[in-house]
Every structure is written in C-alpha cells, then in structure tokens.
Residue frames as qw, qx, qy, qz and C-alpha x, y, z in Angstrom:
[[0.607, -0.700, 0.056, 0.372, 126.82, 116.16, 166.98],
 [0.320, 0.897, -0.301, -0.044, 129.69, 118.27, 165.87],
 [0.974, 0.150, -0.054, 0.158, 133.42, 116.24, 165.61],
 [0.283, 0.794, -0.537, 0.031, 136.64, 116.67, 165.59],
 [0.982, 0.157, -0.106, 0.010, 138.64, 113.78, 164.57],
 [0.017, -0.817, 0.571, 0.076, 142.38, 113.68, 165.74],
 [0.589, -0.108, 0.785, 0.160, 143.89, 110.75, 163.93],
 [0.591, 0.497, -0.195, -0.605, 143.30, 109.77, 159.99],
 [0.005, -0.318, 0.926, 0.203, 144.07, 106.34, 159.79],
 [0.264, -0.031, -0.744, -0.613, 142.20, 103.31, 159.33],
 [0.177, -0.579, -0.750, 0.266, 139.97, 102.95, 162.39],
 [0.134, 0.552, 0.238, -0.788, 139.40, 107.04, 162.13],
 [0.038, 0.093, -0.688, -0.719, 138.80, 106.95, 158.27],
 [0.301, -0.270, -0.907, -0.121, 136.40, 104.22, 158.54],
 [0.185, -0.597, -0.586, 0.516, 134.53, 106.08, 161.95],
 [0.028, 0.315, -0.108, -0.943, 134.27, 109.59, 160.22],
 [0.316, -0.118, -0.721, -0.606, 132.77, 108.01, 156.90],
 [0.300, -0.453, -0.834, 0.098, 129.82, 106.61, 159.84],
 [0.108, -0.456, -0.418, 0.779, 129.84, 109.58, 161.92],
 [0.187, 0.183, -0.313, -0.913, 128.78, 111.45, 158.34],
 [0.316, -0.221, -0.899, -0.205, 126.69, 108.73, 157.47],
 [0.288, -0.526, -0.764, 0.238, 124.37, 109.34, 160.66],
 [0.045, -0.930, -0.225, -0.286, 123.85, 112.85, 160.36],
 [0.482, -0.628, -0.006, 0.611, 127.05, 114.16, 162.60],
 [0.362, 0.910, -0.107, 0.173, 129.09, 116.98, 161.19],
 [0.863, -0.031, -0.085, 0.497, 132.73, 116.69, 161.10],
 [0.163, -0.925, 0.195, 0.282, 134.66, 120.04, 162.06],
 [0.288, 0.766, -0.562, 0.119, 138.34, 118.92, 161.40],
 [0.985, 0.062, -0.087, 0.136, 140.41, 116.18, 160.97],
 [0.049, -0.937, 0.344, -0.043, 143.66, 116.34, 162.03],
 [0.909, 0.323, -0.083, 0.251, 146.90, 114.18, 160.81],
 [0.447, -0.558, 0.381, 0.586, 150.76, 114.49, 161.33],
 [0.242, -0.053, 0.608, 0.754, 150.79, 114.28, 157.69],
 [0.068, 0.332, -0.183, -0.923, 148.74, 116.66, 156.03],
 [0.334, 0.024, -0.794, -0.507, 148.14, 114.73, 153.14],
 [0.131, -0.295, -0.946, -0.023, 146.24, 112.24, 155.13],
 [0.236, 0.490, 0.701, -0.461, 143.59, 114.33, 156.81],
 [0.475, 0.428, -0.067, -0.766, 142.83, 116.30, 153.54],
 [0.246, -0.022, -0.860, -0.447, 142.30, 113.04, 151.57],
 [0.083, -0.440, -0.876, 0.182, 139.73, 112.14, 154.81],
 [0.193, 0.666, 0.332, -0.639, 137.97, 115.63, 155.07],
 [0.155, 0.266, -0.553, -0.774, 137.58, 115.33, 151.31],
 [0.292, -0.294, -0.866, -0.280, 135.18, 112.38, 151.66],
 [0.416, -0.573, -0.697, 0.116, 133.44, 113.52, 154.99],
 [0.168, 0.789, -0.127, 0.578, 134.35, 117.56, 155.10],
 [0.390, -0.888, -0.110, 0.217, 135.76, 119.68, 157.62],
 [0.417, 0.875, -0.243, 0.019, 139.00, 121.01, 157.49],
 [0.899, 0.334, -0.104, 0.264, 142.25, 119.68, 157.31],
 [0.082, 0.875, -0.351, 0.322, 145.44, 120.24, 159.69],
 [0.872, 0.114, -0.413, 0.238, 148.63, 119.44, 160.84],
 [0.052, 0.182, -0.522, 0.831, 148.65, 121.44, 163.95],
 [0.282, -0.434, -0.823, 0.233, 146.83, 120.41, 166.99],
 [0.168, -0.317, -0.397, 0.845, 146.67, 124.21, 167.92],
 [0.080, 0.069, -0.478, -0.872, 144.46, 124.92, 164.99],
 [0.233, -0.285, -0.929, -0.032, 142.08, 122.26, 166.03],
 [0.456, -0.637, -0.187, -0.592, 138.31, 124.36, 166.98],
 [0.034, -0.440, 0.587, -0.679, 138.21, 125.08, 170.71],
 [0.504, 0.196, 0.505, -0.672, 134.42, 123.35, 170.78],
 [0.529, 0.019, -0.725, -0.441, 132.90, 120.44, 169.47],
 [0.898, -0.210, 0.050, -0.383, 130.23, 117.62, 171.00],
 [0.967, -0.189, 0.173, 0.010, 133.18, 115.35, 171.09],
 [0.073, 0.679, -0.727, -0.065, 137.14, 115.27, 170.31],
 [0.974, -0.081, 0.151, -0.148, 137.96, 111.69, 169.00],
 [0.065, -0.820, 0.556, 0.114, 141.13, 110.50, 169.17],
 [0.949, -0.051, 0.289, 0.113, 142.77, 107.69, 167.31],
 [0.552, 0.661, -0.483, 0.157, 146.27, 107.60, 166.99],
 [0.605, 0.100, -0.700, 0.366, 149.21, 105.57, 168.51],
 [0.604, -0.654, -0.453, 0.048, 149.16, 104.69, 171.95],
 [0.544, -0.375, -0.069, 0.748, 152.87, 106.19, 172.67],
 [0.030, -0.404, -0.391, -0.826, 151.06, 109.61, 170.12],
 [0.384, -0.775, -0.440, -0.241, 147.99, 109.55, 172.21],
 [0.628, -0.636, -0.230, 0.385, 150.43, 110.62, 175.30],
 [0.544, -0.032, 0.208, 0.812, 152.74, 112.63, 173.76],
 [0.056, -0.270, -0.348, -0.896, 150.00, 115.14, 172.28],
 [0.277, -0.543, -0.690, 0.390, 148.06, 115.04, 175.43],
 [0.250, -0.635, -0.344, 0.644, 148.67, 118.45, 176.48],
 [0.084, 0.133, -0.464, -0.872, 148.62, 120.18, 172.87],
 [0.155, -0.375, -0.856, -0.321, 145.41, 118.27, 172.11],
 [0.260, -0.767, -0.587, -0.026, 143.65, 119.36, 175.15],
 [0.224, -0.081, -0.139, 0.961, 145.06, 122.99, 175.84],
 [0.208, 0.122, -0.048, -0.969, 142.31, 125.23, 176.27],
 [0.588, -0.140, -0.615, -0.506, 140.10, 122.35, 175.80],
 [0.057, 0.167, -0.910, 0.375, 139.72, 121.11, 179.16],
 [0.400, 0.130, 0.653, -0.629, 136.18, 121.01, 179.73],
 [0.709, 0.307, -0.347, -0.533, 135.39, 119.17, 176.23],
 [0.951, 0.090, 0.204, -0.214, 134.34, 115.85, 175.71],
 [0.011, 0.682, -0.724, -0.103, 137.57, 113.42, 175.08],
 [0.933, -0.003, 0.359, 0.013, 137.53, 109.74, 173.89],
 [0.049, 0.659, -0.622, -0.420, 139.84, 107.32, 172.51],
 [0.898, 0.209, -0.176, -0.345, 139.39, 104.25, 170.30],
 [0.336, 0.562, -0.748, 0.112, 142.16, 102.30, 171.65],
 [0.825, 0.013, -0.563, 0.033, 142.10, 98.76, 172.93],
 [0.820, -0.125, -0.468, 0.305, 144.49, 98.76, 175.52],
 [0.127, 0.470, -0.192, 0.852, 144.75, 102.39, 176.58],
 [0.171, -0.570, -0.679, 0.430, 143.10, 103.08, 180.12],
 [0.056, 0.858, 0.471, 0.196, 140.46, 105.87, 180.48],
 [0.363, -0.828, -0.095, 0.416, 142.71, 107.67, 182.81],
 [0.576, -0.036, 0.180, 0.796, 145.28, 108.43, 180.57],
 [0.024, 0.758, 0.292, 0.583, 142.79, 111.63, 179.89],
 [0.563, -0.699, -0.384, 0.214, 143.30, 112.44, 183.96],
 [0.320, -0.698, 0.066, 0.637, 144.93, 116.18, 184.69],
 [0.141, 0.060, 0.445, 0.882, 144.25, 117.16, 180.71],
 [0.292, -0.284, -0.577, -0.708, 140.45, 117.06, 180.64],
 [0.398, -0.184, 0.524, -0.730, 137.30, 117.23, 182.97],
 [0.840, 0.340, 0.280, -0.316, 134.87, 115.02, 180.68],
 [0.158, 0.448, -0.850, -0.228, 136.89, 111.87, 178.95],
 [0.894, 0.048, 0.387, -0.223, 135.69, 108.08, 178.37],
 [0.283, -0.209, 0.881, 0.317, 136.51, 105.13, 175.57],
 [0.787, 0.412, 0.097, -0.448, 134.68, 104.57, 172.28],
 [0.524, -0.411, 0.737, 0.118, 136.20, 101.36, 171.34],
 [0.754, 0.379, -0.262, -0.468, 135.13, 99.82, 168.05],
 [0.541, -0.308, 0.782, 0.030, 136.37, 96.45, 168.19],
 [0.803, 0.552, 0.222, -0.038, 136.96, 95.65, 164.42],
 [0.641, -0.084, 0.471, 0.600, 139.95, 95.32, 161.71],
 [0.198, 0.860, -0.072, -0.466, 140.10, 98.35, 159.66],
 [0.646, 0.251, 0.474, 0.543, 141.00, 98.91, 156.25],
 [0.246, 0.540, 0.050, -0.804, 140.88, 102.26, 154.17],
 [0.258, 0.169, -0.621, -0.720, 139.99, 100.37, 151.14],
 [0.382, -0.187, -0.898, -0.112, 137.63, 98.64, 152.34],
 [0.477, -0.239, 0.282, -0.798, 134.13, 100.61, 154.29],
 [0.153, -0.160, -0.964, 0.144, 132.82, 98.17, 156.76],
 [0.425, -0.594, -0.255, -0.634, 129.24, 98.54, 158.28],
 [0.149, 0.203, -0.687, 0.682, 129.42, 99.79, 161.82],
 [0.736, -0.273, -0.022, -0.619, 125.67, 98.91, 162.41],
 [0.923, -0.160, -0.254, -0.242, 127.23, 95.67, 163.21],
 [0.546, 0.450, -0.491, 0.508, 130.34, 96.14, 164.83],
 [0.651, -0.536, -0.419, 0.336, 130.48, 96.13, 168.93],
 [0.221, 0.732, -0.111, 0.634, 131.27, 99.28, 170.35],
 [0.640, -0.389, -0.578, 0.323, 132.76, 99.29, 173.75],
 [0.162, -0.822, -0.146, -0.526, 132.01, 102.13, 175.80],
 [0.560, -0.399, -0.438, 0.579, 133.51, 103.68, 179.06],
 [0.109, 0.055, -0.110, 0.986, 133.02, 106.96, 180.87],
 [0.004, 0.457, 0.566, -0.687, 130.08, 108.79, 183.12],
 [0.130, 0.306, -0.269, -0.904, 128.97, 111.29, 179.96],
 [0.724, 0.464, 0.404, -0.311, 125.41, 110.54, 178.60],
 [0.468, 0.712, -0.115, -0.511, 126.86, 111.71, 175.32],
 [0.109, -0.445, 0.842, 0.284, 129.33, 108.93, 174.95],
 [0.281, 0.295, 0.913, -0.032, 126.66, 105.85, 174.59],
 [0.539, 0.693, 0.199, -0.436, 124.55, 108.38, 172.36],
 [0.227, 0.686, -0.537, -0.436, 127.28, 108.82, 169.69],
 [0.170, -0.370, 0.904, 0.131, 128.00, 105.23, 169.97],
 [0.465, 0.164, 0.867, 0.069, 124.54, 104.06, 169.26],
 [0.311, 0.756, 0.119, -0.564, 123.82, 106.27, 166.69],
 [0.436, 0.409, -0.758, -0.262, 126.21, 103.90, 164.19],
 [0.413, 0.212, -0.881, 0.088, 126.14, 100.53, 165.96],
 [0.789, -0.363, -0.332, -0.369, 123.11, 98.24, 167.38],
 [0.880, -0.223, -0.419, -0.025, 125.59, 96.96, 169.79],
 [0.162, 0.645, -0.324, 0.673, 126.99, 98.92, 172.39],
 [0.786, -0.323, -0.457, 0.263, 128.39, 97.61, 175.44],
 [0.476, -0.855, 0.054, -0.199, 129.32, 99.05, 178.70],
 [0.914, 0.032, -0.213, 0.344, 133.32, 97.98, 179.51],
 [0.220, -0.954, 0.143, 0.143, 135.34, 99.07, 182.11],
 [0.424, 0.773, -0.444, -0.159, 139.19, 99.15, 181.51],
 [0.465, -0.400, 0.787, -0.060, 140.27, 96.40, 183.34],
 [0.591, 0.475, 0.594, -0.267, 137.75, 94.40, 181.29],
 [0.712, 0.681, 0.108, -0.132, 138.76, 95.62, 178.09],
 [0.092, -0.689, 0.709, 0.121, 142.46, 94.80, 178.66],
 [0.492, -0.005, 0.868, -0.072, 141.22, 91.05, 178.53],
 [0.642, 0.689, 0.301, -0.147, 138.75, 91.78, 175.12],
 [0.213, 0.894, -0.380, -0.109, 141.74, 93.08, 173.37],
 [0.359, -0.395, 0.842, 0.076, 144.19, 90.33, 174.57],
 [0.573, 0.221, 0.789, -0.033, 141.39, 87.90, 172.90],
 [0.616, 0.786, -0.037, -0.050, 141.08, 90.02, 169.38],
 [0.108, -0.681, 0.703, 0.177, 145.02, 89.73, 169.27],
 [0.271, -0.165, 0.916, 0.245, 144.46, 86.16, 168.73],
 [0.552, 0.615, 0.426, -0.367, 140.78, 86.46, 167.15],
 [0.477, 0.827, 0.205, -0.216, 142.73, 88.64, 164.49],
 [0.138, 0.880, -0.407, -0.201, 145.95, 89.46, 164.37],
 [0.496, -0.468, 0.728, 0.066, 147.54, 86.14, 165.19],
 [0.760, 0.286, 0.581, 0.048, 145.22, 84.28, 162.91],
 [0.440, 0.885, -0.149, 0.024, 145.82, 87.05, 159.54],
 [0.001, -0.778, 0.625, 0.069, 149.36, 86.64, 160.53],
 [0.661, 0.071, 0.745, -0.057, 148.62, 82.42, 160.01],
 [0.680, 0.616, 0.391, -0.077, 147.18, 83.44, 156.56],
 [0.133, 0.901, -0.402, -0.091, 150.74, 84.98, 155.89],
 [0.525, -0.292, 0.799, 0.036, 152.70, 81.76, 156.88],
 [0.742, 0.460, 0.476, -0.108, 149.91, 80.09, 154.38],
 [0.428, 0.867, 0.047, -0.250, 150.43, 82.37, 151.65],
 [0.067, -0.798, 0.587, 0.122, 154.26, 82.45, 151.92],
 [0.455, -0.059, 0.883, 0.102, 154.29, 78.25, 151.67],
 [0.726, 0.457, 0.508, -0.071, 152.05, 78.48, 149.02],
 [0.277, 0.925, -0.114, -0.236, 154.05, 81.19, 147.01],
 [0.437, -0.595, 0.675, 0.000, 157.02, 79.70, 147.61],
 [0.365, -0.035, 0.916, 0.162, 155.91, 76.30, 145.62],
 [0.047, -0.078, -0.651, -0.753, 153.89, 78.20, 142.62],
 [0.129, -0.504, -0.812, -0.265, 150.30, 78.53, 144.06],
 [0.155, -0.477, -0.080, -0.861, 147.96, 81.22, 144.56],
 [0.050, 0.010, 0.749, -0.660, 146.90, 81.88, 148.03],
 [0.493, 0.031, -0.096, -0.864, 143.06, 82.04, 146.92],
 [0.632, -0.098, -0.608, -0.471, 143.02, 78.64, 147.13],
 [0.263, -0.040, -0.774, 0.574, 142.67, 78.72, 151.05],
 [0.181, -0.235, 0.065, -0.953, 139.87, 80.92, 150.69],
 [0.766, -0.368, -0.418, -0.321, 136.77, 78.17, 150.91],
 [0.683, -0.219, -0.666, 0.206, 138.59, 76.60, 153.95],
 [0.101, 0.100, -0.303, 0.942, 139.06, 80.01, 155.35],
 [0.333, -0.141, -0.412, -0.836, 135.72, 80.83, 154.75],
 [0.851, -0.321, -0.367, -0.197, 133.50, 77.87, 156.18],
 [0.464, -0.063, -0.582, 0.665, 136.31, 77.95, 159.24],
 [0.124, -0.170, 0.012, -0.978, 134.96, 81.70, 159.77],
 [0.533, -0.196, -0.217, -0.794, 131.45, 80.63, 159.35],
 [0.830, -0.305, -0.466, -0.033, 131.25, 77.20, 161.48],
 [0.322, -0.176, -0.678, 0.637, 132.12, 79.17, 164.47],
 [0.451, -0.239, -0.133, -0.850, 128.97, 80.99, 163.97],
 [0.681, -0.108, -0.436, -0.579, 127.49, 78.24, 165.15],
 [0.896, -0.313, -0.304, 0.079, 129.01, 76.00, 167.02],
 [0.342, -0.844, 0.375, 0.172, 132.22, 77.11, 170.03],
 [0.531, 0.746, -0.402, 0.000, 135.52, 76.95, 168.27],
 [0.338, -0.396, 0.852, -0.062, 136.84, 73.76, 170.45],
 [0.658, 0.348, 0.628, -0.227, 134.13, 71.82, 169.01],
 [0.690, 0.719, -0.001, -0.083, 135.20, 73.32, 165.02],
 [0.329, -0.678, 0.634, 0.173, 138.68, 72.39, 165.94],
 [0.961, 0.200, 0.170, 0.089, 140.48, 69.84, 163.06],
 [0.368, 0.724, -0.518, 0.269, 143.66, 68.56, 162.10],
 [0.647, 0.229, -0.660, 0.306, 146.66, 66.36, 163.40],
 [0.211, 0.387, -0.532, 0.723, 147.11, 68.31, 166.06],
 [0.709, -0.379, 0.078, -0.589, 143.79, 67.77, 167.72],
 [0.978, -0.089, -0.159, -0.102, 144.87, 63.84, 167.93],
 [0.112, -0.866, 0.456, 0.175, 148.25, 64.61, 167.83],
 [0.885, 0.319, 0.009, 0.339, 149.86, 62.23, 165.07],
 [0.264, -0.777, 0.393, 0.414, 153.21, 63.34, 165.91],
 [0.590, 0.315, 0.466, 0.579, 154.17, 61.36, 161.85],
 [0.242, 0.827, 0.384, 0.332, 152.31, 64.26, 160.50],
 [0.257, -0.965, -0.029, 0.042, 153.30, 66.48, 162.88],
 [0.717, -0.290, 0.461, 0.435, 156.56, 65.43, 162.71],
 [0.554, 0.309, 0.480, 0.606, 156.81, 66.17, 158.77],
 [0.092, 0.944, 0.244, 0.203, 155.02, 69.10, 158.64],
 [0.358, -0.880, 0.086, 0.301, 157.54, 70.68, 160.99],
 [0.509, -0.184, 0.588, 0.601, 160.98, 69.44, 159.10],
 [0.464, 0.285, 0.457, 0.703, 159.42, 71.05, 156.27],
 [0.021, 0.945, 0.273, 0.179, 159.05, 74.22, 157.66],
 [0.783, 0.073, 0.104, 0.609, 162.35, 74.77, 156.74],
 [0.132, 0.239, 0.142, 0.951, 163.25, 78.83, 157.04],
 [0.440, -0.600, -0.321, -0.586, 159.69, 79.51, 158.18],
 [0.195, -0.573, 0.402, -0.687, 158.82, 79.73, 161.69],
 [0.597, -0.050, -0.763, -0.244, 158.72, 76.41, 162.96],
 [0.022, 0.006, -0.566, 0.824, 158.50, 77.22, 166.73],
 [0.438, 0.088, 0.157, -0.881, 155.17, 78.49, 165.94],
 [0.679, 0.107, -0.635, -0.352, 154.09, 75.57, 163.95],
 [0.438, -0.244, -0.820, 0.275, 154.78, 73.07, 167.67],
 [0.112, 0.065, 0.421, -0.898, 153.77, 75.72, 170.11],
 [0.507, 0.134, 0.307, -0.794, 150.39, 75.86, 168.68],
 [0.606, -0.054, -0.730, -0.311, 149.96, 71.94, 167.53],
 [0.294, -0.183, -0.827, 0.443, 150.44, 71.41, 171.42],
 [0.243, 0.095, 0.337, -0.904, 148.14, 73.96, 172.53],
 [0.559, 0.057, -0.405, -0.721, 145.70, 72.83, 170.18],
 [0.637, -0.105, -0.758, 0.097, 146.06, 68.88, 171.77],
 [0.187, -0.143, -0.767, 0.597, 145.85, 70.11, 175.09],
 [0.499, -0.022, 0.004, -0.866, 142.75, 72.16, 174.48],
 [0.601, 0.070, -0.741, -0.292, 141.57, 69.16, 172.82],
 [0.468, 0.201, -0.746, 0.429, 142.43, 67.37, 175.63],
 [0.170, -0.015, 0.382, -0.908, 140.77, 69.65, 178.59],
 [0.567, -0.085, -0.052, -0.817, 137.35, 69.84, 176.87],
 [0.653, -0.194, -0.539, -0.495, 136.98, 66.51, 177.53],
 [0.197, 0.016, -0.730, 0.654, 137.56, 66.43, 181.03]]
C-alpha cells in the first residue's frame, strides 16, 4: 500500500519503520517541525513537509498520529480535497467519529504499545486494535501484527483507561523508585531483577495472585514508616495505593 504519515513522533516513527518493513511505500511524512519528518523519511523515504497542503491528494491510507487537541485542529487542512481517502488514527481515546463531515472512508488503527524513537520494537507482537467498515483497514493492520482485534470505541475507551495504569502509572512508580534511590547514592539498576521477574510472573499467573508487600496484609508499622519517610515525595500516592492494594487483596478472597 502507498502511505502518508501525518505525525513523526514516537508511535508514527516506530509504525513507518514497519509499514517499510512489510513492503508498503511511504509517500510523505509530515511534521510541524520540519526537522522531524526529514529525520523519519530519511530512514523509511518519502518526502518531507511542514504543510498539510503539500501532502499527495492519493494514497491507500492517510495515518494520523498526532495530539488529540492537533488531530482536531488540522481536521479540515488534512482532509481538504481528500475526502474520499482512507483516514485512520492511532489514538487511544479519540472516537472514530471525530473523522465525521471531513471524510467518507475513516476507522482506528490503534497499536496499543509504549513507544520510543530509540528504541524499534517488533510490531509482529504488538495488538492492534482496529475500527471502521473498510476491508483495507484490518489488511494494513495484519500485514505487521499477528494480533489484530476488532474494537469498537466505546470499548477502547476502557482498554486505554487500563494501559494508563498497565504503563504509565506504573513507569511513573519507577520514577518515585529512582528518585528515592538517587536521592540516598544508589543506582536505579538495582530494581531492575525485581522489575523484571514482576513483569514476567504475570505472564503466568493474574496479577492479584503476584501481588506482595505490606500492603497486601496491611502492617500499618511498615506502612506507617514507609510513609513518614516519604518526606517531599508524594506520599498521598504511597496510602492511596497501599489501601487499594489491601482491599483488592481483600475482595479476591471473597
């Protein structure tokens, strides 16, 4: 299929480098800042612009990843004159409609993964959530990725809510870590094994059941200290989610 990429960050970066990868052809990448799409249509060609109007009139698919309050704003530049091309976005939490009175043929190609640009992930294993009537959408998608799901938007307002805490909350936990460990002369690397074998022993077994720590029993000593020395740091967050953790606790064994 032919491309055109509108976005260059790290979930389009990462999706181009695949799309090339599987035999697609990228047209043009397109960035608010310059720079960025010619660094991406250096690794994965087309061309390179910072005007939407420049953007080819015809392609097998317009993808779109940029902000959510961007995606709306550059609606009606994006799709001028494009109305009867293929439209997706890669956003989480965006409904399908937001393509409604710019385009005839729109949908959702979700990846549902943490991006990096320094870091190429393999999208043969990554979940791709799909929405929208067009054969062509659920081709593209399984042309990178063995696992491609059907999801309408209601339904992927609730998958999203649950990567927020899958990912963002927990990476933002491994910041807290870091910051207490920096803080008293040690290198955050040594969290990695427990990170690690945390990661991997919910492969296996449901994450109420790989659940440890005070808070499962609730020692309120421990719990107690820990908090009083989380002095400056965000101790709120520290009780909020020992209790949650005890009442989970709790539940499963109802």
């Amino acid at each position: 299929m032919r491309i055109v990429l509108i976005g260059a960050g790290r979930l389009a970066t990462n999706l181009g480098k695949a799309l090339r990868k599987a035999g697609h052809v990228i047209a043009a990448v397109y960035s608010q800042q310059r720079a960025n799409a010619e660094a991406l249509t250096s690794i994965i060609g087309g061309f390179a612009t910072d005007n939407l109007v420049t953007l080819p009139l015809e392609a097998d698919a317009f993808i779109v990843s940029i902000k959510d309050a961007a995606l709306r704003e550059r609606m009606p530049a994006m799709t001028l004159d494009r109305e009867d091309q293929l439209f997706l976005h890669t956003a989480g939490s965006m409904p399908m409609s937001v393509f409604e009175g710019y385009a005839d043929r729109y949908g959702v190609f979700y990846p549902m993964q943490s991006f990096s640009k320094e870091r190429e992930v393999d999208f043969a294993d990554i979940p791709i959530f799909v929405e929208g009537t067009d054969p062509a959408i659920r081709q593209l998608a399984e042309s990178i990725s063995q696992r491609v799901y059907s999801l309408s938007t209601e339904e992927r307002k609730y998958l999203h809510l649950a990567a927020v805490f899958a990912c963002n909350f927990a990476n933002h936990c491994y910041a807290l870590s870091a910051g207490i460990l920096e803080q008293h002369g040690l290198p955050f690397d040594v969290m990695l094994p427990l990170i690690d074998e945390t990661a991997r022993k919910v492969h296996e077994i449901h994450p109420r059941d790989a659940q440890t720590g005070p808070a499962v029993r609730y020692d309120e000593n421990v719990i107690s200290m820990q908090s009083d020395l989380l002095q400056g740091l965000p101790q709120e967050i520290y009780n909020i989610l020992s209790r949650s953790i005890h009442e989970t606790a709790l539940n499963s064994q109802l």
